[in-house]
C-alpha positions as CSV (number, residue, x, y, z in Angstrom):
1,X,-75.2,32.7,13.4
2,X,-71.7,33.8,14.2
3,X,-71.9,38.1,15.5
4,X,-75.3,38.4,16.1
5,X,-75.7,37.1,19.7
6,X,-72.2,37.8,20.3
7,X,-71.7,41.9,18.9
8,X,-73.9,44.8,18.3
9,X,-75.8,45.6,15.5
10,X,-76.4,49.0,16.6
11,X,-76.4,51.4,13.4
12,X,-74.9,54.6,13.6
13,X,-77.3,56.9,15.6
14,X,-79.2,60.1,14.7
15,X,-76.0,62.7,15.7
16,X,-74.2,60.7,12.9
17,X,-77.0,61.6,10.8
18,X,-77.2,64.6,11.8
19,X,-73.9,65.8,11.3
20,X,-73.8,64.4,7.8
21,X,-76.7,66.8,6.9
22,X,-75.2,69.4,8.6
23,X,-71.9,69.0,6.2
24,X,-74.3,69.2,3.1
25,X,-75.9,72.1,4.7
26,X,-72.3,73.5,5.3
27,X,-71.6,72.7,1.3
28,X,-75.0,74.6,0.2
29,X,-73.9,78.1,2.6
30,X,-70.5,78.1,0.7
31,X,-72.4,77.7,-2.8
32,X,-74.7,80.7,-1.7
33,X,-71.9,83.0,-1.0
34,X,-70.1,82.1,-4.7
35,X,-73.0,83.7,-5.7
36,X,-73.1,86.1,-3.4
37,X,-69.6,87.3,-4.7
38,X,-70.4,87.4,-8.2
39,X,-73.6,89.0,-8.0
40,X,-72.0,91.5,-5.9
41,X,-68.8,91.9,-8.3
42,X,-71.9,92.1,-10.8
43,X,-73.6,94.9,-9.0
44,X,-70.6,97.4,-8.1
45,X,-69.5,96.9,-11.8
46,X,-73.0,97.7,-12.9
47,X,-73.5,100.6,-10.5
48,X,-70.1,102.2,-11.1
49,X,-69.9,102.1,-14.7
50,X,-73.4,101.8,-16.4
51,X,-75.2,104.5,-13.7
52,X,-72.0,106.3,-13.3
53,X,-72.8,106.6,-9.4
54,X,-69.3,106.6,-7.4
55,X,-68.8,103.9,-5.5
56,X,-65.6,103.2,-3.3
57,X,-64.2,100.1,-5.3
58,X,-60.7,99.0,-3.5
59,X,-62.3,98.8,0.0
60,X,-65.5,96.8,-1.4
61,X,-63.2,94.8,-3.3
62,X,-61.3,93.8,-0.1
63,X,-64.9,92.7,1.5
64,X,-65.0,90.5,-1.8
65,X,-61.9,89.2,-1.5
66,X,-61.9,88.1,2.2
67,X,-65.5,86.5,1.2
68,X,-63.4,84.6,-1.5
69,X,-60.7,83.5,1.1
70,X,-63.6,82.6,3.6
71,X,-64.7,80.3,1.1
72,X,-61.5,78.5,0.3
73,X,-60.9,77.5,3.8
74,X,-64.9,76.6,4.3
75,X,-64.5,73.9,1.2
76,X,-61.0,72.7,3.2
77,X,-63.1,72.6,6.4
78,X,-65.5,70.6,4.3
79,X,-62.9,68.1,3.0
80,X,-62.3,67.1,6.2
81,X,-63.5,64.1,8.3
82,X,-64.9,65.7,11.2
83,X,-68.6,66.8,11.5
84,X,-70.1,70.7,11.1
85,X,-71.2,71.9,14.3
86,X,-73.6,74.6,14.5
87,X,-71.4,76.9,15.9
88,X,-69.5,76.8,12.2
89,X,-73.0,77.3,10.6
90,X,-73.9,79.9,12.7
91,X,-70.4,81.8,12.5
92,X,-70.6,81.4,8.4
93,X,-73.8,83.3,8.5
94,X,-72.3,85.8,11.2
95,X,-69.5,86.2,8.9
96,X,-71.9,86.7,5.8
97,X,-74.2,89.7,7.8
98,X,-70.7,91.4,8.7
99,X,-69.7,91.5,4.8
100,X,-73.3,92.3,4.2
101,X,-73.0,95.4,6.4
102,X,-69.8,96.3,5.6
103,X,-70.8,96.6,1.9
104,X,-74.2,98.6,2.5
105,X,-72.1,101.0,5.1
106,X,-69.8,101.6,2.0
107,X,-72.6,102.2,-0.6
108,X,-75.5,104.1,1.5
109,X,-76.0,102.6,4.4
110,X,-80.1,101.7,5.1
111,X,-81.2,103.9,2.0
112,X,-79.3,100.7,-0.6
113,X,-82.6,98.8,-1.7
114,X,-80.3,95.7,-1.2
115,X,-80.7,96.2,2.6
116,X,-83.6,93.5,2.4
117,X,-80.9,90.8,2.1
118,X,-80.5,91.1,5.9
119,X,-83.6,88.9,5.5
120,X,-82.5,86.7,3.4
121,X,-79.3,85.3,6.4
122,X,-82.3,85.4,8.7
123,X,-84.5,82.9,7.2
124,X,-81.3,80.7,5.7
125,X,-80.2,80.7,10.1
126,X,-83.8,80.1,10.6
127,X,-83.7,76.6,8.6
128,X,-79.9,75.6,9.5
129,X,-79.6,77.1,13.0
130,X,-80.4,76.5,16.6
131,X,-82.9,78.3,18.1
132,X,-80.5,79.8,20.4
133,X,-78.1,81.0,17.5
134,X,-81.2,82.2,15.3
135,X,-82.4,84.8,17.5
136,X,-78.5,86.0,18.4
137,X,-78.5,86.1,14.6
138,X,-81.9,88.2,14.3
139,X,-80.3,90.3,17.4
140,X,-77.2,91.4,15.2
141,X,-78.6,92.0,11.7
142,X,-81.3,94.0,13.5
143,X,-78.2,96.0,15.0
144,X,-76.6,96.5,12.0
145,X,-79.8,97.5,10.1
146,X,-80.0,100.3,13.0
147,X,-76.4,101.2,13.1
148,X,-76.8,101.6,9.2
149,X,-79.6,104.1,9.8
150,X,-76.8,106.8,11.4
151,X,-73.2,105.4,10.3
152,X,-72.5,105.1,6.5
153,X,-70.5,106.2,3.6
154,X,-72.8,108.9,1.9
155,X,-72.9,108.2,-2.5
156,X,-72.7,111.0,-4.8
157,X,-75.4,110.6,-7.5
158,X,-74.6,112.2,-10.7
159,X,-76.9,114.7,-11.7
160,X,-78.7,112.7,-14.2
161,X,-80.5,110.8,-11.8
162,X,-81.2,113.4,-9.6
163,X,-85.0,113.7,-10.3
164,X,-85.2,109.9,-11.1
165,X,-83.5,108.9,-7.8
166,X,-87.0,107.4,-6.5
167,X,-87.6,105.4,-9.8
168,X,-84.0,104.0,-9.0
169,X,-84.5,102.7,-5.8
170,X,-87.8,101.1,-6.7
171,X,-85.8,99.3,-9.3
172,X,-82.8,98.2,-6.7
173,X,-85.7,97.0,-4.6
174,X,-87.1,94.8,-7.1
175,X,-83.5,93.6,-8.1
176,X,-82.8,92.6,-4.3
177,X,-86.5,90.9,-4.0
178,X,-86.2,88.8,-7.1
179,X,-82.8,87.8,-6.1
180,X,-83.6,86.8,-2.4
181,X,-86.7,85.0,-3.6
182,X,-84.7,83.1,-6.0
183,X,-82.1,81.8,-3.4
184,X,-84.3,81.0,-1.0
185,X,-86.3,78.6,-3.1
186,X,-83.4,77.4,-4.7
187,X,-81.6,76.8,-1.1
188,X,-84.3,75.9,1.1
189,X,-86.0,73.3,-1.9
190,X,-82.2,72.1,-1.3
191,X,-82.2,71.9,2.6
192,X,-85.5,70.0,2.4
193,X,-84.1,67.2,-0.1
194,X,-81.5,66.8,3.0
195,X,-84.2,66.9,5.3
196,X,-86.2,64.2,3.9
197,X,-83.0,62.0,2.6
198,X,-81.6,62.4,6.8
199,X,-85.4,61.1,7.6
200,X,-85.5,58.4,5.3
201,X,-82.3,57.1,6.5
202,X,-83.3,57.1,9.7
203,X,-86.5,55.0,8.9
204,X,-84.4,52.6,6.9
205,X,-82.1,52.5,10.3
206,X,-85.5,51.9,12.5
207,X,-86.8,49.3,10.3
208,X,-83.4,47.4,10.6
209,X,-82.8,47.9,14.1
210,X,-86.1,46.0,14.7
211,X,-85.6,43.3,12.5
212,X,-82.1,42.7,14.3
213,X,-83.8,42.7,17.3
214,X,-85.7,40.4,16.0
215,X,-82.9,38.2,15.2
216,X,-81.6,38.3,18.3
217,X,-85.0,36.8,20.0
218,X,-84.8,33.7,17.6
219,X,-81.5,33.8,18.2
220,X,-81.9,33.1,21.9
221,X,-85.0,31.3,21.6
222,X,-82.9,28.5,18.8
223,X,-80.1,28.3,21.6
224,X,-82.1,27.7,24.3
225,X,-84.4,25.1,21.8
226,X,-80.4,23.4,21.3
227,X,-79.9,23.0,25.0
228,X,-83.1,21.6,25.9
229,X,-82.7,19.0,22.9
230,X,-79.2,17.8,24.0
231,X,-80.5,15.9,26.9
232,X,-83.2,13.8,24.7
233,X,-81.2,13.2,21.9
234,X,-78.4,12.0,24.3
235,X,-80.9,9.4,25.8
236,X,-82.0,8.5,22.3
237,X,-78.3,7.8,21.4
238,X,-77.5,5.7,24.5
239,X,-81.0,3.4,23.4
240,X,-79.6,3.0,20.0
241,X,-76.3,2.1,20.9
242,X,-77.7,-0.4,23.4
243,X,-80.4,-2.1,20.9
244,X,-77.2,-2.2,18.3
245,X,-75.6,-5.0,21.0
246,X,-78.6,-7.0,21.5
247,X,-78.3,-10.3,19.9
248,X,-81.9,-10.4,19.1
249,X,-81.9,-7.3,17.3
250,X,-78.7,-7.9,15.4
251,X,-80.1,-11.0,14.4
252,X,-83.1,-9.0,12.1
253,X,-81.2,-7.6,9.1
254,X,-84.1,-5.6,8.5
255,X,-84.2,-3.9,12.0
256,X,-80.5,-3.5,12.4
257,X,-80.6,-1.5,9.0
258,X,-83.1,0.5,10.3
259,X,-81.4,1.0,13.7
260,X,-78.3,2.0,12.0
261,X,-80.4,4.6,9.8
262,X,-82.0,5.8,13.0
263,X,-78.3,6.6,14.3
264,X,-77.6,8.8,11.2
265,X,-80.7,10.8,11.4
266,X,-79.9,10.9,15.3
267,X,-76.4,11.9,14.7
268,X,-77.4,15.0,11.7
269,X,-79.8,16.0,14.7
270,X,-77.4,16.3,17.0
271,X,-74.9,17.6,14.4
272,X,-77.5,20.6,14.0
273,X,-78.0,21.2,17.1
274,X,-74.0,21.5,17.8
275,X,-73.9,24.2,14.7
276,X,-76.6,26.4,16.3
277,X,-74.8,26.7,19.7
278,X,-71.5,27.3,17.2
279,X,-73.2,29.8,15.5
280,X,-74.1,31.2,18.9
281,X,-70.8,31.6,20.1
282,X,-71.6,28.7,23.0
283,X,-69.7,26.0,21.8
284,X,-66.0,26.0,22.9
285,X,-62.9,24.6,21.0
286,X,-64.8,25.8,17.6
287,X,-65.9,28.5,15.6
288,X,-64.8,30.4,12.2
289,X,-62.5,28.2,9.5
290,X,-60.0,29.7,7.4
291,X,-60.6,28.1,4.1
292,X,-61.0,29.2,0.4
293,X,-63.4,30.0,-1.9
294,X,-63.5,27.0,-3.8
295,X,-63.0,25.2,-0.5
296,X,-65.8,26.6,1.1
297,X,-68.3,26.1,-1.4
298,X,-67.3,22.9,-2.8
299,X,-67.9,21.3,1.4
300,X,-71.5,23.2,1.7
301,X,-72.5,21.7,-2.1
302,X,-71.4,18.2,-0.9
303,X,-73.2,18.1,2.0
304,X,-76.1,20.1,1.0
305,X,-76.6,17.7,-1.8
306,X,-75.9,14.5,0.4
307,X,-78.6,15.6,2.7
308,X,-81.4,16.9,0.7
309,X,-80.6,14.5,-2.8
310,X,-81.9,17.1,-5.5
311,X,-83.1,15.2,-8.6
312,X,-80.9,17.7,-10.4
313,X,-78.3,20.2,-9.5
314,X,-75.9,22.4,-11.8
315,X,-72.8,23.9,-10.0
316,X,-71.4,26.4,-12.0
317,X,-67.7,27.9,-11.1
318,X,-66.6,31.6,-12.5
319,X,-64.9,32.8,-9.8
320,X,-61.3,33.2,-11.3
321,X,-58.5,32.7,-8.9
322,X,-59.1,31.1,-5.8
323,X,-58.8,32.9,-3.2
324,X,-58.7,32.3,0.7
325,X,-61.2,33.7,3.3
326,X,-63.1,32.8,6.7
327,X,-65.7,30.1,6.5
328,X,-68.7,31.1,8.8
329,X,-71.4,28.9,10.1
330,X,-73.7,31.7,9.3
331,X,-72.9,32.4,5.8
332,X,-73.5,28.2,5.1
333,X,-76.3,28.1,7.0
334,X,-77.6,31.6,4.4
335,X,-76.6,29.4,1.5
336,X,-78.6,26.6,2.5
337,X,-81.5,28.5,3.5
338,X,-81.3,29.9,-0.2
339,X,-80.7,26.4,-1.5
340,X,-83.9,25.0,0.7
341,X,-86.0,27.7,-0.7
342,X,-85.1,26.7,-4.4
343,X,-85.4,23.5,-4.1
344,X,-88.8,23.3,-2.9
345,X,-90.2,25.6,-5.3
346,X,-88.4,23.3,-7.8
347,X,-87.9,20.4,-7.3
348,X,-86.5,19.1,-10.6
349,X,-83.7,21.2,-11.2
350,X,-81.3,23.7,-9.1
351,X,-78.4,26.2,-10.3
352,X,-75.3,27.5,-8.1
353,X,-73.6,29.8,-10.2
354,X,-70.4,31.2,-8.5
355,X,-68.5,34.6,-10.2
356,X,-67.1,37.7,-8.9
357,X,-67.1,41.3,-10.0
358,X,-64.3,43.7,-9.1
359,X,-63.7,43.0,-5.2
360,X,-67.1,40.9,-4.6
361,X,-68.0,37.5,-4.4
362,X,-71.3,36.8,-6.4
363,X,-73.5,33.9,-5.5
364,X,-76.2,33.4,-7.7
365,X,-79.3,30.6,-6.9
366,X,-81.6,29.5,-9.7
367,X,-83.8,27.2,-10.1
368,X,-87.1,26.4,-12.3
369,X,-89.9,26.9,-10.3
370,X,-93.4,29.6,-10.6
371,X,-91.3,32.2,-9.9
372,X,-91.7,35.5,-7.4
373,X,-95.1,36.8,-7.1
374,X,-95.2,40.5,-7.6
375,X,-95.7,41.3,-3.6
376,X,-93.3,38.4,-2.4
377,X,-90.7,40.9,-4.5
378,X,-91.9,44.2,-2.7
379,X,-91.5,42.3,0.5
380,X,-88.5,40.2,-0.1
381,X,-86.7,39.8,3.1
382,X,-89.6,41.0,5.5
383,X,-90.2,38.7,8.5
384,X,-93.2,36.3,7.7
385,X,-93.3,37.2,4.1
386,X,-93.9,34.1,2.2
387,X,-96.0,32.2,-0.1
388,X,-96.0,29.4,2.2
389,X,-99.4,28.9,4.0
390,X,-97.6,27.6,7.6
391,X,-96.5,29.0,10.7
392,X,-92.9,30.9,10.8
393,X,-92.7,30.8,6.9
394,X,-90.6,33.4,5.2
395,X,-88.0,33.6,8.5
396,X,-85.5,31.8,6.3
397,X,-85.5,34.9,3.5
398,X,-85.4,37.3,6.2
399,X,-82.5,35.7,7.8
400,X,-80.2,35.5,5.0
401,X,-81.0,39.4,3.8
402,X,-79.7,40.5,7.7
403,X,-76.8,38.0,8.0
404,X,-75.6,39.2,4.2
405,X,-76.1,42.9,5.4
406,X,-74.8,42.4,8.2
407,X,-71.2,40.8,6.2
408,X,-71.3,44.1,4.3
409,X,-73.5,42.7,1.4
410,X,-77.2,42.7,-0.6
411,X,-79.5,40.0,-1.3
412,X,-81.1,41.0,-4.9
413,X,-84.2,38.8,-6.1
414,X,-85.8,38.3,-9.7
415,X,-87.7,36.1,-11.8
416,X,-86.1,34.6,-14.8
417,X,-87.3,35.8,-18.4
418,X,-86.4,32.0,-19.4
419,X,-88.9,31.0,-16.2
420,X,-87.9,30.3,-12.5
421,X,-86.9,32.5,-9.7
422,X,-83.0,34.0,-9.0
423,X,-81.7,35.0,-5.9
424,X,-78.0,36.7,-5.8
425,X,-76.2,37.4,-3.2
426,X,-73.0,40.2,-3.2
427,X,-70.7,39.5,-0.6
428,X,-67.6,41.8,0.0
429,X,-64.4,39.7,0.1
430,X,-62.9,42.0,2.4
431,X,-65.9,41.2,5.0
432,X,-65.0,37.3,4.1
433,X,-60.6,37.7,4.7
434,X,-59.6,36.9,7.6
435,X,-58.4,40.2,8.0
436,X,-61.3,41.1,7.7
437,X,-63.0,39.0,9.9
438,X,-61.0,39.6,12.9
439,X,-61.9,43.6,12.6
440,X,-65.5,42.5,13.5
């Protein structure tokens, strides 16, 4: 196998992770404060012109529009490639607690009911922040809560509410709790589905780690297995060649038939062995073909078939226009793990159908076999999964699932409704250009 002895596997590592939950976090904080501007826009309007109560509207209309500009270039930030840092979530909430206080300062300081939404960037910096950042955080909107205590813009109630004033601020209170409460569960339910989508990812990223690890161990263990064979097969060829001179053996039509069939099987062993130290990237003077489609695949059924002589095969072709790309000993070696598997499971009959969709290359195996029992489907690609009651059964699936990943690729399985197992696999073309190729 071609790139997995000779490159990395290693899949992007937890900081890449964890800046891409970071950016979603980033995305939820700017959602919040659109609805922090129109419930504030809300509030002042309701304040000023339903309860009459005189409120300063041009400089709180300022705070609104700087939050509103704030916004705009947090969603350009966004846009961008590079990750979120915490210092950008931590400055967003910073930035949120100043507007906060600048607004309570010019509508009552400490005595506005909505003072309790200090709280509310607490707990959000709590979930996103560092603990480092969290308690600066706590330190300043405790500072402002304290400054708001002494420094404010005093509100003239009308006299209306005068004797009501306590019924009022009991309402405001409620108003503020029901409306943090909301956000919170809305925002935090939010952060947690990013939570648990970052973890999953990074079990997914686990599990395959191992499993090319895995291949990496067979991978040595098969090239070391190829250079201990060389020597014995060598010998056996020298033998061969020598009894095909001796007069006594040439004599026995029967035994020199059978001498030059021992030479073929000799030679396809020794054939094998060659491709696995290819594959390996040991074997100078060879490596990757550039070939086509119908090129490709048209070689691998011709010698697939020549060596294994299926009773019946179908080989169907809807590819469209040929096109060229990099033949790899890995990717035929997958196809004739997939091939192996059919045909033992059905031995009668086998189906290649060839097609593409949009910018992929579509292999599709069929055959008429029993079919995938239900676990074999829940573990399909799994080291050692198999039906197969014999030692190192079910490496072959599990090899052809990481190669195709590893090409950019998915290996999808399902029984037939008209009976018999299907196996697909979705290649990339781009993975399979040269182009492409030589960017591995």
């Amino acid at each position: 196998m071609s790139d997995l002895l000779g490159q990395g596997w290693g899949p992007p590592g937890p900081m890449t992770l964890h800046d891409k939950t970071n950016k979603q976090n980033f995305l939820l904080l700017i959602q919040l404060r659109w609805i922090a501007v129109g419930g504030q826009i809300v509030t002042i309007l309701f304040v000023r012109y339903v309860l009459g109560i005189g409120l300063p509207l041009v400089p709180m209309a300022v705070v609104i529009l700087l939050l509103i500009a704030l916004n705009v270039a947090s969603l350009r930030r966004h846009s961008s490639q590079d990750a979120i840092t915490n210092t950008e979530l931590f400055l967003g909430l910073l930035l949120d607690v100043t507007a906060l206080t600048v607004q309570l300062y010019l509508s009552g300081g400490a005595s506005n009911p909505f003072i309790s939404l200090y709280l509310l960037q607490v707990i959000l910096g709590a979930v996103l922040l560092e603990t480092w950042s969290v308690w600066a955080l706590v330190f300043i909107a405790s500072t402002c809560f304290i400054a708001l205590t002494t420094f404010y813009r005093e509100i003239s109630l009308p006299a209306a509410h005068g004797a009501g004033l306590f019924s009022l601020h009991i309402q405001g209170m409620f108003i503020c709790f029901v409306l943090a409460a909301t956000l919170l569960v809305l925002f935090i339910t939010r952060v947690q589905n990013n939570i648990r989508t970052r973890d999953a990812h990074l079990a997914d990223l686990r599990q395959q780690s191992a499993e090319e690890a895995h291949i990496v161990r067979m991978g040595l263990l098969a090239s070391g297995a190829a250079h201990e064979l060389g020597t014995p097969l060598a010998t056996l060829s020298v033998i061969l060649n020598d009894w095909q001179r001796m007069p006594a053996l040439e004599a026995d039509p029967d035994l020199a038939q059978e001498i030059r069939e021992m030479q073929g099987q000799l030679d396809r062993c020794k054939k094998i062995v060659s491709g696995i130290l290819m594959s390996s990237g040991e074997l100078r003077g060879e490596g990757t073909v550039r070939t086509s489609v119908d090129a490709f695949l048209a070689e691998l059924v011709a010698e697939w078939k020549s060596t294994r002589l299926p009773q019946g095969f179908e080989y169907t072709r809807r590819f469209g226009a040929n096109q060229e790309i990099v033949s790899d000993p890995a990717l035929k070696q997958v196809m004739f793990n997939v091939l192996d598997n059919a045909l033992e499971a059905s031995p009668l009959w086998v189906g290649l159908i060839v097609s593409r969709h949009a910018d992929d290359l579509i292999i599709e195996v069929v055959d008429a076999g029993p079919g995938f029992e239900e676990a074999m489907l829940a573990e399909f690609g799994k080291p050692y999964t198999s039906t197969k009651n014999r030692p190192g059964s079910g490496l072959g699936l599990f090899l052809v699932v990481n190669v195709i990943r590893k090409l950019g690729g998915t290996v999808t399985v399902r029984n037939r409704t008209e009976g018999g197992a299907s196996v697909t696999l979705h290649l990339p073309l781009a993975a399979l250009s040269a182009r492409g190729h030589n960017a591995d």
